[in-house]
N, C-alpha and C positions, 0 to 999 in steps of 0.2 A: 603409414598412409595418413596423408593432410586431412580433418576434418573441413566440412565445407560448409557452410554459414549459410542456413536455410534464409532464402529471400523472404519468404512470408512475414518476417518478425516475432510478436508475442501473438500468440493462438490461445492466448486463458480463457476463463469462461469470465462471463458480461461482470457478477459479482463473485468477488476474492472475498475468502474467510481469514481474518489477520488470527497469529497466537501469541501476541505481543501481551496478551492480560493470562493466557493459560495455566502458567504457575498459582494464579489466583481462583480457579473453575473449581479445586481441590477434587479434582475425578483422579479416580485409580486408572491402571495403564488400560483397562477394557473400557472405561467409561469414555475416555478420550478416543481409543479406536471406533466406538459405539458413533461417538458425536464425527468423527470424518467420516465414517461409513452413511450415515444418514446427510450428510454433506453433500457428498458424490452422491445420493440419491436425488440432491434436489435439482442438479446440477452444477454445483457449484465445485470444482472442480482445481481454482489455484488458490492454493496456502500459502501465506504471505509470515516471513520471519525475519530476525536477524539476529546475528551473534550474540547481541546486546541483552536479546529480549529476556525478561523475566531475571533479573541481574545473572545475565547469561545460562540459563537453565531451560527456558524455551522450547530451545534448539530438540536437547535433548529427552524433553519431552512428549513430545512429537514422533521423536525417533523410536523410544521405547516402543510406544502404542504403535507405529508402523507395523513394528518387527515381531507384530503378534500376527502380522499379517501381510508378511513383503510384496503380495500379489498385488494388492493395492497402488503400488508406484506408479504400474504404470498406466495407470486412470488419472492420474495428476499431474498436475504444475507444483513446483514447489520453486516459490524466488524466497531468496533472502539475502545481509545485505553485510556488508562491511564498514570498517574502517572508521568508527567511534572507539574510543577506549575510554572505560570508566573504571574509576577506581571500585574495588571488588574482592572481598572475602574469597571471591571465587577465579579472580585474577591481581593475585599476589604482586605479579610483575607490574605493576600498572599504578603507576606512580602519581599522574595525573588525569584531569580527563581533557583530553586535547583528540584532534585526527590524525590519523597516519597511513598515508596511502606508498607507501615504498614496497617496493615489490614484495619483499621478503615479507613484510606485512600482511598482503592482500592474500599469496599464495599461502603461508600459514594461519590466515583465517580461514580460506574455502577449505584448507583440509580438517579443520578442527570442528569446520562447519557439516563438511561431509560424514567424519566420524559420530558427530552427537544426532543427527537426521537420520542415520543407518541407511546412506544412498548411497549410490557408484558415480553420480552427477548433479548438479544443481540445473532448474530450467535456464533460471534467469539471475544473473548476481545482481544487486544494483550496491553504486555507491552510498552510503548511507545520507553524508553529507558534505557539503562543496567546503574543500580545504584551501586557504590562500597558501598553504604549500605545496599542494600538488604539482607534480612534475607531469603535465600529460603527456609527454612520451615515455616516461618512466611507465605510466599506468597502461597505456597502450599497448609495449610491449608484453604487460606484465597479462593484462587478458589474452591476449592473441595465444600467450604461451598455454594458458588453461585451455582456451580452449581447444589448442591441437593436442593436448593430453586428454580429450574428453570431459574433462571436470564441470566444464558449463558451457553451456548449449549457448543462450543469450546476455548480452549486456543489456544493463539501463545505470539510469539514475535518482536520485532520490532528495528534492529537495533543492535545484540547479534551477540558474535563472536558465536564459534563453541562452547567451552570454557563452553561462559555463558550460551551458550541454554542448555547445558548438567548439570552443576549445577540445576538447576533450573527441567530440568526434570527428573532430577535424584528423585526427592523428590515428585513426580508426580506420581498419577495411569492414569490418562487420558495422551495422547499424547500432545505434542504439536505438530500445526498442519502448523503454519504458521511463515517463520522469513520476515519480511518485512525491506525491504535493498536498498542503492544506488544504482542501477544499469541502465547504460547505457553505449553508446560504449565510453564514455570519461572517465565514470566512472568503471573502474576493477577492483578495490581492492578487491570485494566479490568473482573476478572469482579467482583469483590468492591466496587467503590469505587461502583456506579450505573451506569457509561457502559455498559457493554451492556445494561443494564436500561433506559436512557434511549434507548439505540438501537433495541429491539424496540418500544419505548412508541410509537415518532416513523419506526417503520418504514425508519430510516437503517442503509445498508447498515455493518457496521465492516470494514474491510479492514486484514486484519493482516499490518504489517510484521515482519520477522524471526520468522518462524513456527517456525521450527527452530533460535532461539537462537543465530543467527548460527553453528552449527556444535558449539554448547557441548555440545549431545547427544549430539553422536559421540566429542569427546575432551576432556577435561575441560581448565580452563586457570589456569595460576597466577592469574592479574588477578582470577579470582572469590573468590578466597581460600579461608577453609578451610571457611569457612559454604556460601558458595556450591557448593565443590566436592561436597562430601555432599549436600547437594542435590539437582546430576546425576547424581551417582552415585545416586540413588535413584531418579529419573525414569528415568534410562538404562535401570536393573536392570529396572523393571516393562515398560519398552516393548518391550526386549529378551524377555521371555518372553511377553508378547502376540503380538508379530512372528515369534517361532517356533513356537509354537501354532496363529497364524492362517497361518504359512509367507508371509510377506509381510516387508517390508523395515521398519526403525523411523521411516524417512520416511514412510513410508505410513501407520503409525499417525498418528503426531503429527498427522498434517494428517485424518484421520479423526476425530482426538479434536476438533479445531478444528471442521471439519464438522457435528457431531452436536450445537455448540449450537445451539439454536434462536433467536436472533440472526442467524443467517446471514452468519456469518463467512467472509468471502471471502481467502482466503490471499493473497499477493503470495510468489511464487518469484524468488530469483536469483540462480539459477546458468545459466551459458550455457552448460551440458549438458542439449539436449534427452532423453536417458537418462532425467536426473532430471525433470523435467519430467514426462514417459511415464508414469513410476513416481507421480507424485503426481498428476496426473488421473486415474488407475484408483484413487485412493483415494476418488472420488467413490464408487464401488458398495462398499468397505468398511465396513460399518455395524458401530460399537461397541454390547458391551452395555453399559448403565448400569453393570454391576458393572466391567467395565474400562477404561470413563472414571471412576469414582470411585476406582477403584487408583492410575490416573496422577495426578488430582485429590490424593490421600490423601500418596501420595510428594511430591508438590512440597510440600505445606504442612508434612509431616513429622509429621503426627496425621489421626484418623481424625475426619470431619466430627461435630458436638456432635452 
């Protein structure tokens, strides 16, 4: 019997917990059970992965601590993602690091992805990132086939401008449901460039990876140089006196400010401190005003909007 492609799209919860740093948490398989357990208690509810993650050890990660408790599946979302190959003590074959989306590829990712997760399906696959080799009826046929074997419920994508999400769903009966993107207040290029415009238009959720600039907000880092530093330094300066006006933390703003577009920008968190975590799901009931999302807005671009 044909699986049949729920209309709804992605049904995650508001904030996603990433384990793209897990390998690093050095928790034993209860300690990681412990931290999703107290996850699902906060609501938070989709875990966000990929092949890739943890030089490909993540996955499996994950799955252990699952399988202390396989009751737990089905209180979750689990996406994660394909089709980067990096070279890898733990993938021999992997010659270079380039994309590869050919069928045979993608299907022997979801199963290799299904075996280290210990699941029977994935919620959501996304592509990891947009190949100028893609064949998208190659790849179209190649989801369709998962999912009328059950394997994955949803498609999205990860990383596509407007452009490539529309190729790709052009050749598609299912939606896609998800484009997963940089986005934070230093980072704008997805507000400015159409894709969150292309994702309200197309009702596709955007899930933003490194929402908190991987850290750049709290202390500023040579790598950004001198442009970039001033930069956070300006960002930091305004959320910093938000955050003490509103008596809240600047993690809390930043992911407030994310919240408050109307795309429905779904954060991905990853840090394996539930603390943090805590702190950034009660930024759901923080509502900015427009004057101090345009202040943070105003500092990152470094001028006041025309």
């Amino acid at each position: 019997m044909r699986h049949q492609y729920h209309p709804l799209g992605f049904e995650g919860s508001r904030i996603a917990q990433g384990f793209w740093r897990c390998a690093e948490w050095n928790m034993s398989p209860a300690e990681r059970l412990a931290f999703i357990e107290a996850s699902l208690a906060l609501g938070v509810t989709t875990f966000d992965h990929a092949d890739i993650y943890g030089d490909y050890l993540c996955e499996g990660l994950f799955g252990e601590a699952l399988a202390l408790k396989p009751a737990l599946r089905d209180n979750m979302e689990i996406i994660t993602k394909c089709g980067i190959l990096l070279p890898s003590g733990n993938r021999p074959d992997v010659g270079f690091h380039r994309y590869d989306y050919r069928s045979q590829h993608i299907i022997d990712s979801v199963d290799a992805s299904l075996a280290a997760l210990q699941c029977e399906y994935i919620d959501t696959l996304l592509l990891h990132r947009p190949s100028p080799l893609m064949d998208a009826d190659e790849v179209a046929q190649t989801l369709d086939h998962l999912f009328t074997l059950g394997k994955v419920k949803h498609f999205g994508v990860s990383n596509f401008t407007a452009s490539q999400f529309d190729l790709l769903q052009s050749r598609l009966d299912a939606p896609l449901v998800v484009n997963q993107l940089e986005l934070s207040p230093i980072a704008l290029q997805h507000f400015e460039d159409g894709t969150l415009d292309h994702a309200q238009q197309h009702a596709v959720t955007p899930m933003a990876w490194s929402p908190l600039a991987g850290g750049a907000l709290f202390s500023a880092s040579d790598h950004q140089g001198v442009e970039g530093n001033e930069k956070i330094l300006r960002v930091r300066c305004v959320l910093q006196e938000i955050a003490t006006r509103r008596e809240v933390s600047i993690d809390k703003v930043v992911i407030a400010w994310l919240l408050r577009h109307p795309s429905g920008i779904c954060p991905v968190m990853g840090s394996g401190k539930i603390e943090r975590l805590e702190r950034v799901v009660s930024a759901t009931k923080l509502v900015l005003s427009d004057d101090d999302w345009f202040r943070i807005w105003t500092a990152s671009q470094g001028h006041s909007v025309p």
